[in-house]
N, C-alpha and C positions, 0 to 999 in steps of 0.2 A: 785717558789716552794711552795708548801702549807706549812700552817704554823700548825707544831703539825702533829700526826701518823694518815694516813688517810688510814693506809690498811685494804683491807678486813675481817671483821668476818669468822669463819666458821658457812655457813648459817644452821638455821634448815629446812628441806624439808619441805613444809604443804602438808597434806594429801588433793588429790583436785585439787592438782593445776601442771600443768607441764608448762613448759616454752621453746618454741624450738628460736637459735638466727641464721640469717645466712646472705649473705650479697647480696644487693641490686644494689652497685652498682651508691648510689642514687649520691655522690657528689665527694666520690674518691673509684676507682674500687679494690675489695678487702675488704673491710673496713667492718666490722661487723654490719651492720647499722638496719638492722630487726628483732623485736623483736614479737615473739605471743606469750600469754597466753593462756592458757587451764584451763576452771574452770568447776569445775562439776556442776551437775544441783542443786546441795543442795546450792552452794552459795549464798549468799547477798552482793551485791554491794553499797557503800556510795562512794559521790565524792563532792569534791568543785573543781569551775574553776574561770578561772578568769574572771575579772570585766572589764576589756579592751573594750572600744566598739569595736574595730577592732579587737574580739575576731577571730581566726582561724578559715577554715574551720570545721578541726574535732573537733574542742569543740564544733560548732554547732550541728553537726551530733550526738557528741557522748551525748550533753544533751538529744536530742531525743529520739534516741536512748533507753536512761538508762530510760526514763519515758515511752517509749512504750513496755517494754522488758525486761526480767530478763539477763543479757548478758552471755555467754557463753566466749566467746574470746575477748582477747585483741589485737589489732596491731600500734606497734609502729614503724616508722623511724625518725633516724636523717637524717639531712643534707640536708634538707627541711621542713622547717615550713607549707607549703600551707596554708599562711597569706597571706592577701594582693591577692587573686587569682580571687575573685570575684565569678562571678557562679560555673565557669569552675573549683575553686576549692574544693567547694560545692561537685558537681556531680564526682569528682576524690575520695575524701572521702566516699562516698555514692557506686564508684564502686570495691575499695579495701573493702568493706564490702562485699559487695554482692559478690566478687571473693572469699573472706575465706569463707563466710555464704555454698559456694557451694559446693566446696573443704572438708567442715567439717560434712555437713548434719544438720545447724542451720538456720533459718532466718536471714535475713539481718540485722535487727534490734536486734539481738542476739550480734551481733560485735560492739565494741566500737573502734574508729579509735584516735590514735593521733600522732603527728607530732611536728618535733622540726631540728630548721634550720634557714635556709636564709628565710627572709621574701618577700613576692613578685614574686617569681619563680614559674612558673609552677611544680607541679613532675612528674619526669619520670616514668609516668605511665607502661608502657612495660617494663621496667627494676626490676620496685616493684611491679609488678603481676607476673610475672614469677621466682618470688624469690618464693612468698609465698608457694607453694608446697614443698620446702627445709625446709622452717623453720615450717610447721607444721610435716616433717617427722623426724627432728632433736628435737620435743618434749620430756621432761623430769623432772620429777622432782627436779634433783641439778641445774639445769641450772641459779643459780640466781647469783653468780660472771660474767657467762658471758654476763648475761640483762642487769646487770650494768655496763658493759663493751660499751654494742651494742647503749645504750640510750644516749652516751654522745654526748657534741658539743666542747665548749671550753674548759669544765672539763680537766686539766691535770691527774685527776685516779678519777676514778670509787668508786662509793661511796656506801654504803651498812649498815644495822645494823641485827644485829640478835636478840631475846632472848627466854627464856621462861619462863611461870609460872605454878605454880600449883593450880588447881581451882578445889576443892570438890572433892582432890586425882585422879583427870587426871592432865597429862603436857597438858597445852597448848602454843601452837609455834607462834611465829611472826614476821616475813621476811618481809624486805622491801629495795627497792632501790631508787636513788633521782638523778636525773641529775641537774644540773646548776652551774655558774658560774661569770656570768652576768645579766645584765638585770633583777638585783633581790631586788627586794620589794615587802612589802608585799600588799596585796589586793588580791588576797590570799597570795602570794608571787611568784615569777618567778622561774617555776622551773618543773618537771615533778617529782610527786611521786608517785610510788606502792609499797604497804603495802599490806600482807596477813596474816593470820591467818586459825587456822583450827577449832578456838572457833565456836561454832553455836551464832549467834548473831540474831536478828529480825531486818531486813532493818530501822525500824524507828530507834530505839537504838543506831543503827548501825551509821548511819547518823549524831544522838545527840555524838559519842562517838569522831566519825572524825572531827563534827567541831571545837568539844572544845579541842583537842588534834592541830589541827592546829593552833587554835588561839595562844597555850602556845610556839608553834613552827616554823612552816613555817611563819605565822604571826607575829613573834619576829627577825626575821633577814631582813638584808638591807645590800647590795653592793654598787649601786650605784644610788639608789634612782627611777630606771625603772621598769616600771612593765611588761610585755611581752602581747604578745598576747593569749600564747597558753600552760600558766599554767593551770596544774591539778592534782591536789593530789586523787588518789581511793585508798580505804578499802576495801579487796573485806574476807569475813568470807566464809567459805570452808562447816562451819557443819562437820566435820568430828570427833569435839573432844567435851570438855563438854561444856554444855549449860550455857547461860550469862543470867541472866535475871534483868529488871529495881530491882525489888523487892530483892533480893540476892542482899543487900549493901557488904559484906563483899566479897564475887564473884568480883562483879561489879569496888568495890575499886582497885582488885588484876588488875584486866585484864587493868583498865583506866590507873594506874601507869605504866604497863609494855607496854602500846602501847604508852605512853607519851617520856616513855625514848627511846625508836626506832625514834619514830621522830624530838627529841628536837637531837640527836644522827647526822640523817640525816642532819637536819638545818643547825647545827652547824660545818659540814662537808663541805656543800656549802660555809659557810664564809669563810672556812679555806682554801676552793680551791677558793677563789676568784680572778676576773682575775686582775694579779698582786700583790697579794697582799701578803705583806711581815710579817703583824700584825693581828694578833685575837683581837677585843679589844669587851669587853665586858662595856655596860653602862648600869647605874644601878642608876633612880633616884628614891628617897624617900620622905616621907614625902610629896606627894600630897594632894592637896585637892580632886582626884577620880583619876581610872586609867587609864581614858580616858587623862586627865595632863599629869600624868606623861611619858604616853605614846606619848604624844605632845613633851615632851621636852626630851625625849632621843632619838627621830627621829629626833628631830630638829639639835641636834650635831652629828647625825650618819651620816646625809645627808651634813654635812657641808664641802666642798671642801679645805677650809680653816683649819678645823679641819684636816679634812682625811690626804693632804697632810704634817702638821707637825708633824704628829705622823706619814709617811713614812719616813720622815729629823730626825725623833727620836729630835725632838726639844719641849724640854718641853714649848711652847708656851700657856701656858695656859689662857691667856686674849682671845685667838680666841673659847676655851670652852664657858666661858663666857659672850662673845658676842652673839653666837649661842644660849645658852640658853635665853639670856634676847631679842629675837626676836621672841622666842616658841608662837604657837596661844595661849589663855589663859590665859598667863602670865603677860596680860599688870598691873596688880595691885600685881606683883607679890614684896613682901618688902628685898631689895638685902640686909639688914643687918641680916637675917636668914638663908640665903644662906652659905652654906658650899660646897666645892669642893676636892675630893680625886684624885689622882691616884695610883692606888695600896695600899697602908698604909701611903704615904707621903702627909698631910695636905699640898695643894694648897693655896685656899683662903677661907678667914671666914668674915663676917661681914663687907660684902661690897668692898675688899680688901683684896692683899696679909696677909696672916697668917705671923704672928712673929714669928712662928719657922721653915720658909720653906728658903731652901737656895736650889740655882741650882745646885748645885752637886748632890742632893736630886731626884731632878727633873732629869736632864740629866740621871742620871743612871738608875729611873723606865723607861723612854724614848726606851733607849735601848733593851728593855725587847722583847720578839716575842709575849708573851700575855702581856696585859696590859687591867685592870678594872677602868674607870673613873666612880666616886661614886660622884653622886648630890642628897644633902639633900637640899628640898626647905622650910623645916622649917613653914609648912602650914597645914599639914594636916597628916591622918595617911595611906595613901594608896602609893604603890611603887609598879614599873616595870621594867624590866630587857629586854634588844635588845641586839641581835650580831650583830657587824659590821667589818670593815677591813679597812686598809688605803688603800691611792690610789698613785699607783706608775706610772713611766715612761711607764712601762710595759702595764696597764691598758689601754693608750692610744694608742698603740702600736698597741696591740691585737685587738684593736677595730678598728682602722684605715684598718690594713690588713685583717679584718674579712669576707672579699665575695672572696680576690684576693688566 
């Protein structure tokens, strides 16, 4: 079960954009698994993908793609990745483009294609081209609970944020959904997101406004320390509503905060549907010497197997935190009698060792908690960074073991 309220917002519509879902067919018959966007021709599109050399087909296609092309249409499936496919799934991507590009009256290079699934599988091409004419007739602008319905894999619910601001007395709107589960780290981090807006934004801006907004967010969470193939986070700006500009700081401020919280929203939704996992736990170290450190050393405890599983035993184990961290890159001159350790409010360890005021009944009870904040001051410097992460249960293995059968 996910840990903490992971339902739906009610979304705001962007002007611009419609979204038809219908089903393919691709891996179980029935199943909501296709998803297309419809964006108007005033939009701008910004994306990060991931860094994976054995990135996917369609992140290949869809880089192309977004640098020969202003894109008009989105198509997503689950329950096939077309990773691992080689030419044959090059040219599958390339001709679900070119079957919507026809179908719609855009260029081929107008369509951005992405996939999410089993790695290594051919797709069922006949089955996801003969979808597509459903799901550009089932087009609409609320259709954004059922996209984030249609995007999922291991997801147990569907994940979504809504909000809005006001910029120079227009609302402007910002809708976005995130699939993942697993397979999640950052680099960009493992996961599929769409984010839209109805702000007029300029493609560079635009670009500058997603990666720093990523960085604070999909870049701040970890599952299980894998990165996928066929991450990609898109921004796509509609123009429909008021204009954003570098120079308008106080615009600028409004619009960066409200697309911050949409995504730090989503992020923190994929922890909480993480697979198997029982615990939110938030790590938060301080007192770096830069936050490139600190960022060393709270990946270094997020990823630690040792850690993850005593915090699903709810065992306040806290020597295995500390070990994790004094193995962190960086750290080898790091001085352990400045080192302090939190969880939640109960002082851990201080000055090399156990604190003199920590007793395990202290410990056991934050233990127990569904969310839990592990706080390291490394007493070094003045810079600190914040990561989500989740323990790792029975279940985790479970899900992965059964994940093709």
């Amino acid at each position: 079960m996910p840990v903490g309220d992971l339902s739906l917002p009610e979304f705001y519509p962007i002007a611009g954009l419609r979204i038809g879902v219908t089903s393919a067919g691709i891996k179980k018959p029935g199943r909501q698994d296709l998803v297309i966007f419809e964006l108007a021709e005033s939009t701008q599109v910004a994306a990060v993908f991931t860094r994976n050399a054995f990135c996917a087909a369609p992140v290949r296609v869809a880089r192309a793609h977004l640098q020969a092309a202003v894109p008009r249409y989105l198509v997503i499936n689950t329950g096939n990745a077309n990773a691992g496919t080689g030419q044959q799934g090059e040219a599958d991507a390339r001709a679900t483009c070119a079957a919507l590009a026809e179908l719609t009256g855009v260029s081929e290079q107008q369509v951005l294609p992405f996939s999410t699934g089993v790695i290594g599988e051919p797709l069922p091409m006949p089955r996801l081209l003969a979808a597509l004419p459903q799901g550009v007739a089932k087009l609409d602008a609320t259709h954004w609970s059922e996209a984030a319905q249609g995007i999922m894999t291991t997801d147990t619910l569907p994940k979504g944020a809504s909000v809005r601001c006001e910029i120079e007395g227009q609302t402007v709107h910002i809708s976005g959904i995130a699939k993942g589960a697993g397979m999640i780290k950052p680099n960009m981090a493992t996961m599929l997101g769409f984010i839209a807006t109805d702000a007029q934004i300029s493609q560079a801006l635009l670009q500058q406004l997603l990666t720093e907004a990523v960085n604070a967010s999909f870049n701040r969470i970890t599952i299980d320390g894998d990165t996928s193939t066929n991450d990609v986070c898109l921004l796509m700006a509609t123009g429909q509503s008021a204009e954003i500009k570098a120079e308008d700081t106080a615009a600028l401020a409004s619009f960066r905060d409200a697309l911050r919280q949409v995504m730090v929203q989503l992020a923190q939704a994929i922890v909480r549907d993480g697979e198997g996992a029982t615990k939110f736990v938030t790590i938060q170290v301080q007192g770096a010497k830069s936050e490139t450190e600190a960022l060393e050393a709270a990946f270094t405890i997020a990823h630690s197997p040792l850690v993850k599983t005593a915090l699903y035993a709810s065992d306040a184990n806290w020597g295995r935190i500390l070990a994790a961290l004094g193995r962190a890159p960086g750290l080898e001159d790091l001085d352990i009698s400045q080192v302090s350790l939190h969880l939640n409010d109960v002082l851990l360890a201080e000055q090399g060792g156990r604190a003199a005021s920590y007793t395990e009944a202290a410990g056991a009870a934050v233990m127990q908690e569904a969310e839990i904040t592990i706080r390291v001051h490394l007493g070094r410097g003045q810079a600190e960074e914040t990561v989500w992460t989740c323990d790792f249960s029975h279940d985790y293995v479970s899900i992965n073991a059964d994940y093709r059968s």
